[in-house]
C-alpha positions in Angstrom: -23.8 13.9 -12.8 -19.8 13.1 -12.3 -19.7 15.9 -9.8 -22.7 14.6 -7.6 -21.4 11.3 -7.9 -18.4 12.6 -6.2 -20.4 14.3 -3.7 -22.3 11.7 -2.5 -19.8 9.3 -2.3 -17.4 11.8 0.0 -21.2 12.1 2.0 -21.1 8.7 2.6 -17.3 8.2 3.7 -18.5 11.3 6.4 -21.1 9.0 7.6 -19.6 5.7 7.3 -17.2 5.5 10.2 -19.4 4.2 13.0 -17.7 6.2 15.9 -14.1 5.3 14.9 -12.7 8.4 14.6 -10.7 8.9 17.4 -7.6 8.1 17.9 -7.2 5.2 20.3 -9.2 2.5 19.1 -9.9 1.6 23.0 -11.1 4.7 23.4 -14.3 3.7 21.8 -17.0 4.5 24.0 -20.2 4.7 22.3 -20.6 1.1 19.8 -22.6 1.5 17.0 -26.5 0.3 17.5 -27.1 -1.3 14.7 -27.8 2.0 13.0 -28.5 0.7 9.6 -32.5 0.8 8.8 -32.1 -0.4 5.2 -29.6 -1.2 2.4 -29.0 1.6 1.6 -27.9 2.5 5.1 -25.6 -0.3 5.0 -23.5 1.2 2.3 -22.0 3.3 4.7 -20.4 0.6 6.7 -17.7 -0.5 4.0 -17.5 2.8 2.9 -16.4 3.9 6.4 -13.4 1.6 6.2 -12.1 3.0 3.4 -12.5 6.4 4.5 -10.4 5.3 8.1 -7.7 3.5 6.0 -7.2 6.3 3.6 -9.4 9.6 4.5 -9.6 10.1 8.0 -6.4 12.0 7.8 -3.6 13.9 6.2 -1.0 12.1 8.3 -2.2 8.8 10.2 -3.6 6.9 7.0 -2.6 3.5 5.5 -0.8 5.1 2.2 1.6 8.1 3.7 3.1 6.8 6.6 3.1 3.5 5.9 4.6 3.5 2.9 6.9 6.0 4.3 7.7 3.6 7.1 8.2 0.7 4.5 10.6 2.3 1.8 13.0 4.1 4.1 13.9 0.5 5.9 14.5 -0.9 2.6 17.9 -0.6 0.9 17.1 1.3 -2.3 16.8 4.7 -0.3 19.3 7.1 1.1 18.9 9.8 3.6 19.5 13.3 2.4 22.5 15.0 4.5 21.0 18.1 6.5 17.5 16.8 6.5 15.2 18.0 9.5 11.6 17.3 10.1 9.0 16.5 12.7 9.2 12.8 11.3 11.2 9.9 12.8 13.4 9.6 9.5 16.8 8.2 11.8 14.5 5.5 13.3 13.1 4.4 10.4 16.2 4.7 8.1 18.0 3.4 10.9 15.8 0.0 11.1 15.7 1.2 15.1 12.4 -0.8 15.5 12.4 -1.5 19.1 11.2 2.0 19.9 7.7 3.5 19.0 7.2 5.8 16.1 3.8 7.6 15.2 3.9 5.8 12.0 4.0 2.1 13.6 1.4 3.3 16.2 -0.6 5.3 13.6 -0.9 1.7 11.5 -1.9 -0.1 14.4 -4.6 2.1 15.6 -6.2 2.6 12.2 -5.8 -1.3 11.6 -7.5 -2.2 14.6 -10.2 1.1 14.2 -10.9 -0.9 10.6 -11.0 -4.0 12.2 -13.3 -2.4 14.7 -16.4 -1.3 12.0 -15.7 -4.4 9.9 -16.7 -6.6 12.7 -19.7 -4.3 14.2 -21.1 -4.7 10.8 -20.0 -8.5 10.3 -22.0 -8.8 13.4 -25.2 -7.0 12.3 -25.1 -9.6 9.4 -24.6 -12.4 11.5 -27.3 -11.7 14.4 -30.0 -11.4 11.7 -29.3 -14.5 9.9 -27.7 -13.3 7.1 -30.2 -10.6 5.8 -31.0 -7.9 8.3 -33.4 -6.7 5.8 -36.1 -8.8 4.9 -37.8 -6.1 2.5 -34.8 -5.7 0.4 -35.7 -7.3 -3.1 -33.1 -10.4 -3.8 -31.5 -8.9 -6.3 -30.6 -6.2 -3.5 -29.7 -9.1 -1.1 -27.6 -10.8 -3.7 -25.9 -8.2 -5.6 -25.3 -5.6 -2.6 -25.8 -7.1 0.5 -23.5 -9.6 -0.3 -21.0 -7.5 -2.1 -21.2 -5.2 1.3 -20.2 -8.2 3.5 -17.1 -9.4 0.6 -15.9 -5.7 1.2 -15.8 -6.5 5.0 -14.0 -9.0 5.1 -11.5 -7.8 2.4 -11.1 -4.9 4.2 -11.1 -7.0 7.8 -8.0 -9.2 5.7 -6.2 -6.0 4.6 -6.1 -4.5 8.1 -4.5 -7.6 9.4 -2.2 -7.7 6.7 -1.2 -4.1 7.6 -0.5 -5.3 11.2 1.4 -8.8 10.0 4.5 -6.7 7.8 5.0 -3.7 10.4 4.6 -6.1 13.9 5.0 -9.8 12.9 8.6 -11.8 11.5 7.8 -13.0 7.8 6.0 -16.1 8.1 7.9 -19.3 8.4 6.7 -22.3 8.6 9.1 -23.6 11.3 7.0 -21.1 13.6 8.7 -17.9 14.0 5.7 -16.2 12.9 4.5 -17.5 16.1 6.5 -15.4 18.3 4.7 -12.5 19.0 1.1 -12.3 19.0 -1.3 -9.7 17.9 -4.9 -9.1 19.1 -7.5 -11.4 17.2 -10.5 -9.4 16.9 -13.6 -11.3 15.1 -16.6 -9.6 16.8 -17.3 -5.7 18.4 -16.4 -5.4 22.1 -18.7 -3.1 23.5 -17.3 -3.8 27.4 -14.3 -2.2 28.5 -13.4 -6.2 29.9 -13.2 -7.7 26.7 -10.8 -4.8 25.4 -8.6 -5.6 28.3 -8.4 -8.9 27.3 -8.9 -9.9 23.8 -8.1 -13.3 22.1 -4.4 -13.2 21.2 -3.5 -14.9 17.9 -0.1 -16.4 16.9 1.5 -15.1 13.6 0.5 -18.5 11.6 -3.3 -17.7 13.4 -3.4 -13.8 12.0 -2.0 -15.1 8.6 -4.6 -18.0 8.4 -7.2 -15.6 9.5 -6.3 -12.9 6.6 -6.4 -16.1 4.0 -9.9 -16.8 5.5 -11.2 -13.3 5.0 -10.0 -12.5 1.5 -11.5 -16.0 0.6 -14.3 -14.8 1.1 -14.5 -12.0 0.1 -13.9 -13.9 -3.7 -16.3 -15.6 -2.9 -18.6 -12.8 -2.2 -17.2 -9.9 -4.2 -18.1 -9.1 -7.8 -15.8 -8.9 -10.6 -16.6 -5.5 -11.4 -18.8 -2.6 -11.0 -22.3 -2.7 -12.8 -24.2 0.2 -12.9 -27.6 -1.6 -13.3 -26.5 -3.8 -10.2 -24.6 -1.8 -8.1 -24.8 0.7 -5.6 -23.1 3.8 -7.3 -20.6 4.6 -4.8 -18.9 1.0 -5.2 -17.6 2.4 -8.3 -14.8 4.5 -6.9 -12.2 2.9 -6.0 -13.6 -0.2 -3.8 -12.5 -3.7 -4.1 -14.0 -6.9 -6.4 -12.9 -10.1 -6.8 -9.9 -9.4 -8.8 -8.5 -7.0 -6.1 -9.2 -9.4 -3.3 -7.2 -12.3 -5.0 -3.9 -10.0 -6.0 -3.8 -9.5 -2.1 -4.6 -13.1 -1.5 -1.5 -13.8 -3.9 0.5 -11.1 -2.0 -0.4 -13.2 1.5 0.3 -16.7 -0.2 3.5 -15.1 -1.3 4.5 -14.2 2.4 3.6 -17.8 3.5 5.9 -20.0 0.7 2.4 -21.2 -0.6 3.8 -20.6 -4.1 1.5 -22.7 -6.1 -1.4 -21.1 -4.3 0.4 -17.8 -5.4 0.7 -18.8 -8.7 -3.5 -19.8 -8.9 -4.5 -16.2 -7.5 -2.2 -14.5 -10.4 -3.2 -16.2 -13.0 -6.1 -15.3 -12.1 -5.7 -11.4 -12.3 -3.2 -11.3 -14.7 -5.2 -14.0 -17.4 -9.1 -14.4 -16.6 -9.7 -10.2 -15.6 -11.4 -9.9 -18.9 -9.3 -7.3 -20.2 -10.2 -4.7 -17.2 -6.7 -4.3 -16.1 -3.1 -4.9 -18.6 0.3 -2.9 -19.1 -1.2 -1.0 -22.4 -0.4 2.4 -21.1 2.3 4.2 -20.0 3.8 4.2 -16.6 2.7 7.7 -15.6 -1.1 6.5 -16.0 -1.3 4.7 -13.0 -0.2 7.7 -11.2 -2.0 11.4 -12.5 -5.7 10.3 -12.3 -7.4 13.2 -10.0 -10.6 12.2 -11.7 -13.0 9.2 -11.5 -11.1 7.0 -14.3 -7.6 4.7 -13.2 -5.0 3.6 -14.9 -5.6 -0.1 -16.8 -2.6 -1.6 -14.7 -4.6 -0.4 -11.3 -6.4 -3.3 -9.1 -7.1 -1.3 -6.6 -6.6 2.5 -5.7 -7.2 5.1 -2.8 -9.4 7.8 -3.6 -8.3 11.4 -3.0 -9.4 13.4 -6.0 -12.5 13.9 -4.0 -13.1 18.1 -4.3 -15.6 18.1 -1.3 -12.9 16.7 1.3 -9.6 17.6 -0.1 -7.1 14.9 2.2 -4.3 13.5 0.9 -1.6 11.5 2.2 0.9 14.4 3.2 3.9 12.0 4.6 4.7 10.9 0.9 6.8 14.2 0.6 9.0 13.2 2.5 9.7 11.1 -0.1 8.6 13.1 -3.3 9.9 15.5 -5.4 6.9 17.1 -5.6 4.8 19.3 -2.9 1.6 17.8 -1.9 -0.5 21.3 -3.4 1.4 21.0 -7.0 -0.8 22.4 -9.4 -0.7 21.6 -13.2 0.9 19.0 -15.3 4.5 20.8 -16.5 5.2 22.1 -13.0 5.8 21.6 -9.6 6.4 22.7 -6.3 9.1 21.7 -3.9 9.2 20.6 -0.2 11.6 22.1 2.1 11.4 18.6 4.4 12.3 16.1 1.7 14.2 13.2 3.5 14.9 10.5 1.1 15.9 9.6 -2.7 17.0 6.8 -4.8 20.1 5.0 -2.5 23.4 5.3 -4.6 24.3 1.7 -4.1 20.6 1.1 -6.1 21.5 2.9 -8.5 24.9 1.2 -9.5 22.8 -2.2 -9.1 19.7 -1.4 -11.7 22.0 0.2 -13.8 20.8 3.5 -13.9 23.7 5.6 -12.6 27.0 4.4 -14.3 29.2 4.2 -11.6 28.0 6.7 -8.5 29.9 5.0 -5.6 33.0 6.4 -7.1 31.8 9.4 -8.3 30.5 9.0 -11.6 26.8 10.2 -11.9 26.4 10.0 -15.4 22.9 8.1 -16.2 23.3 5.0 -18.7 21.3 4.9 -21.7 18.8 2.3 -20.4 17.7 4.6 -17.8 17.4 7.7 -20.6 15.5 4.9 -22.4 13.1 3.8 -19.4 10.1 4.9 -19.6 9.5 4.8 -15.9 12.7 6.5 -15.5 11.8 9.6 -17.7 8.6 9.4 -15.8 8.2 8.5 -12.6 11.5 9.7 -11.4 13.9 12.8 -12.3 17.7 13.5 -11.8 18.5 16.7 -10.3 22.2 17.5 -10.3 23.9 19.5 -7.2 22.6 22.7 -5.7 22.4 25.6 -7.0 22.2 29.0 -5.2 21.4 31.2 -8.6 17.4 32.4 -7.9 17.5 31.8 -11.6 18.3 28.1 -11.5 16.0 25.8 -13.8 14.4 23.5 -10.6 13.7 20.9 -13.4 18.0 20.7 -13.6 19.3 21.2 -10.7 18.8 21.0 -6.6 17.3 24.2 -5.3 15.8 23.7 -1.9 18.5 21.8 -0.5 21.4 23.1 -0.2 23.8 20.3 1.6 22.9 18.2 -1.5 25.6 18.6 -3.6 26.1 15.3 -5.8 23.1 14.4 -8.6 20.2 12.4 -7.0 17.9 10.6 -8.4 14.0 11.8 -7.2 11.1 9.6 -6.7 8.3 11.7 -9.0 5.5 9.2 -8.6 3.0 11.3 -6.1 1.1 14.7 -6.3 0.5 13.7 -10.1 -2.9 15.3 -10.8 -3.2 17.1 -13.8 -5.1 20.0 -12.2 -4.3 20.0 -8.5 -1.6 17.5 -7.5 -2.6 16.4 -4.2 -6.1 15.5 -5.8 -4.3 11.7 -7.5 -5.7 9.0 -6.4 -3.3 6.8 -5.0 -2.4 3.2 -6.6 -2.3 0.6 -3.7 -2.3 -2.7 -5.6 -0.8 -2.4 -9.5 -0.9 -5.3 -12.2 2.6 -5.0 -12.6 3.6 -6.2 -9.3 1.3 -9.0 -10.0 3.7 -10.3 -13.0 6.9 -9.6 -11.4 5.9 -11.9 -8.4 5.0 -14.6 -10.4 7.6 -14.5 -13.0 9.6 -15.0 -9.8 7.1 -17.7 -8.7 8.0 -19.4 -11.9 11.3 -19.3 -12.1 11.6 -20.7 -9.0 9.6 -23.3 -9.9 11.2 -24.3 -12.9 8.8 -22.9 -16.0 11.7 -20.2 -17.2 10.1 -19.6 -20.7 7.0 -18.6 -18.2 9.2 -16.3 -16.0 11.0 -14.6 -18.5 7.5 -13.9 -20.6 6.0 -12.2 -17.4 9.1 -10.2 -16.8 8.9 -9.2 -20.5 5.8 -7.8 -20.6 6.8 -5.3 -17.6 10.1 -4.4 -19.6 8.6 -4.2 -22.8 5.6 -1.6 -21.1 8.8 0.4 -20.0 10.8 1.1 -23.6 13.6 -1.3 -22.9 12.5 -4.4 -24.7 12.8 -7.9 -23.8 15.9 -9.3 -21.1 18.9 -9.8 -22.7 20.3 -13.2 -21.9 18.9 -15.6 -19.4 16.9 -14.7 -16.6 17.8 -14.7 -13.1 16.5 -14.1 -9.5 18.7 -10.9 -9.4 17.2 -9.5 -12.9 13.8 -10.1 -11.3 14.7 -7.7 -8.1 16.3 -5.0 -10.2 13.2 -4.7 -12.9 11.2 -4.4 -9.5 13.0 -2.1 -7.8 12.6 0.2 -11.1 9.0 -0.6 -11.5 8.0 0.0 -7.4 10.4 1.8 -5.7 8.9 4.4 -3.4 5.4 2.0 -3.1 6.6 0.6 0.4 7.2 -2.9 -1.7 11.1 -3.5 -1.0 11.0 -5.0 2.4 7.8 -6.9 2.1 9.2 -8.2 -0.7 12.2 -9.4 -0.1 10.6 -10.7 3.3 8.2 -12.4 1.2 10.8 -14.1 -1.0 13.3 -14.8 1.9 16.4 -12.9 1.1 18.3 -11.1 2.7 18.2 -7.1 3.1 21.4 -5.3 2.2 21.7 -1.9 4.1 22.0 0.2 1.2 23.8 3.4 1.6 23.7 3.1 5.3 27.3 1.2 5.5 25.7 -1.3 7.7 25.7 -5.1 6.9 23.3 -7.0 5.2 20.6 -8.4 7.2 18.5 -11.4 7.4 15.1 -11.4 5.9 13.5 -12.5 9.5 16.0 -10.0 11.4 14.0 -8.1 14.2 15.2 -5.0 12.7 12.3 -5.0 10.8 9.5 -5.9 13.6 8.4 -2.9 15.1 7.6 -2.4 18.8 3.6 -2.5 20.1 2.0 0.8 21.0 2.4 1.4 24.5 -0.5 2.1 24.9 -1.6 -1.1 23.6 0.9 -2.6 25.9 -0.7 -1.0 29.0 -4.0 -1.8 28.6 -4.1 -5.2 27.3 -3.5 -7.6 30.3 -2.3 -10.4 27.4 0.8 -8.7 27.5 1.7 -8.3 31.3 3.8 -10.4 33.1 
């Protein structure tokens, strides 16, 4: 029954993407036709933007190369000397954002390709009054059909999210945000005239519009799967109402709307009914290849799917492991690795004990951390014997010759690696913002309790001393380094962003540096944007 499960649901992410599979998202030349004849049908309209954000391919989904694209701008990565790749590692490690990249443009034309089927099926909704099937039972109508339209515009809000952090300025409410505009897409375009000229919205119009969506999708969304109620595909890794909020807080975040922030958190963190808390290890989140997820996972991407066997190849660039590792005590290596754990981060979090000047030795609270000893792994300097141990020492590269601290987070799976699912939004990210969201509003004993509980889940115990903005950024860097959380982060919060290893100086938190330049494409054919 697992297996068929499985099946059926990889049938129905096939069938689900309404014509958006190719690559320009103006390229769209047949529209869907309302091709739905019954609920059942329907199903394959959310589950086709799930499969476009995360399936559609091994290298233009929203996991590899956007996270890729996110942690190697951030300061708490450095660029392996004698690197080479087909991938734009010096434009993205150096912050050179006023040229186009395949992983900007690949964000933008998924984004827009997901805004694309959300809207044709938004639309179906709409031009039948809110039921296009009048012989669906009302239990159907109110327990699928509306579930189906929450996921739509969740996944409508995430998409425009995507697009705010790569090609907007953080959101300010003095109106920088409003800058540059973005096409504002809330119904299909079937003409080739209305894809010339689309509505244009300002940043503070895209941000209000991803608020809009994810509220209601709450309002829409269940809290969790039932199997009596549900559809069975919307067990595997879909959103509810839980994941819809943690992004809503994420948003809120962005926009200084802490007390909002603060609502949506509480939420997850203290009303989720005990679905989701810290009571496993770190690693959990990371080696399901199998229908379960770690209980600190809101919401994941599904790739231990057997039938189509994709997976987000641009993380090993960033990996230790090879996207085909097989089996839990071993690994495989890339030859193309690009980027590790920056030196100067090190130093800061206290894991290295003095690596700027030469001292690689890890502290003891790294040996203690349990996200240290699992999620990441020193390797000292190369080492030409054949006979080297690879779990010791550098072996692939051979112009790193100083210990460097690996990102081990991906390619997990306990049979075959590149069959782990993929965390996207984790529970622990969720306390770390608001025990900054509390300190910042006064309520320490609050603050320091929520950072607690992440620090206690790791093997170090509870924060010596009092608690401070800067112990709050080093206990995240440990817990989500290598997730693509750095720079939206410290966007989010308004601080600055050291350059790291890079020997450049620290730059403002709204610094174009970190706006990436439109597809040219997209800058061709949409008249908004002509002279």
């Amino acid at each position: 029954m697992q297996k068929l499960a499985i099946y059926f649901l990889s049938i129905l992410m096939l069938l689900g993407t309404n014509g958006c599979n190719d690559e320009e998202f103006f390229t769209l030349a047949n529209p869907p036709e309302d091709p739905w004849l019954n609920l059942r049908d329907f199903e394959r309209a959310p589950v086709g933007t799930y499969w476009l954000a995360f399936r559609k391919g091994a290298w233009n989904n929203l996991i590899g190369g956007m996270r890729l694209l996110k942690t190697t701008q951030g300061d708490n990565v450095q660029l392996l000397p004698g690197t080479s790749a087909n991938i734009p590692f010096n434009e993205m490690y150096g912050r050179m954002a006023n040229v186009e990249i395949d992983k900007s443009r690949n964000a933008f034309v998924t984004a827009y390709q997901i805004i694309a089927s959300c809207n044709a099926a938004l639309d179906f909704i709409g031009r039948n009054g809110g039921n296009p099937f009048p012989n669906a039972s009302q239990a159907d109508v109110d327990n699928n059909l509306r579930r189906i339209e929450g996921e739509l515009h969740f996944m409508r809000g995430y998409a425009y999210w995507v697009l705010s952090t790569i090609f907007l300025p953080p959101f300010e409410s003095g109106g920088t945000a409003g800058s540059r505009q973005l096409p504002l897409r809330l119904s299909f375009v079937d003409n080739f005239d209305g894809a010339k000229a689309p509505d244009m919205g300002t940043g503070p119009e895209i941000y209000n519009q991803i608020v809009d969506d994810l509220n209601k999708a709450k309002s829409l969304l269940p809290e969790r799967f039932n199997s009596s109620l549900h559809h069975p595909s919307y067990e595997f890794g879909r959103a509810n109402r839980f994941t819809a909020s943690a992004l809503l807080a994420k948003v809120y975040f962005m926009m200084d709307r802490d007390a909002e922030a603060i609502q949506e958190l509480n939420y997850v963190i203290d009303q989720n009914g005990g679905d989701y808390d810290l009571s496993e290890d770190p690693l959990e989140a990371f080696n399901k290849d199998n229908s379960t997820r770690g209980k600190e996972v809101l919401w994941y991407a599904l790739y231990y799917d057997p039938v189509n066997r994709v997976g987000p190849d641009e993380l090993s660039s960033m990996t230790l492991r090879r996207q085909v590792t097989t089996g839990a005590n071993t690994f495989q290596r890339c030859t193309w690795n690009q980027f590790t754990i920056s030196y100067n981060t090190l130093a800061k979090i206290g894991w290295m004990e003095d690596p700027l000047n030469g001292n690689y030795a890890l502290t003891e609270e790294a040996m203690q951390d349990k996200r240290f000893n699992q999620l990441y792994r020193k390797l000292d300097g190369y080492n030409p014997d054949p006979n080297a141990d690879p779990f010791v020492y550098e072996t692939i590269h051979s112009e790193v010759v100083t210990p460097m601290v690996w990102c081990d987070k991906y390619y997990r799976g306990q049979a075959i690696g590149l069959l782990a699912n993929i965390p996207v939004i984790r529970l622990a990210e969720m306390y770390l913002t608001r025990s900054l969201l509390r300190l910042r509003s006064g309520d320490i004993g609050g603050a320091t309790s929520d950072l607690n509980v992440v620090r206690q889940r790791a093997g170090i115990g509870p924060l010596p001393g009092t608690i401070s903005e800067e112990a709050i950024d080093n206990e995240r860097i440990k817990e989500l380094a290598f997730e693509g959380d750095r720079v939206d982060y410290l966007r989010s919060a308004k601080k600055s962003i050291p350059g790291g290893d890079r020997g450049i100086p620290v730059e403002p938190f709204s610094s174009t540096s970190f706006v990436w330049a439109l597809p040219q494409s997209e800058l061709d054919l949409n008249l908004n944007y002509r002279d």
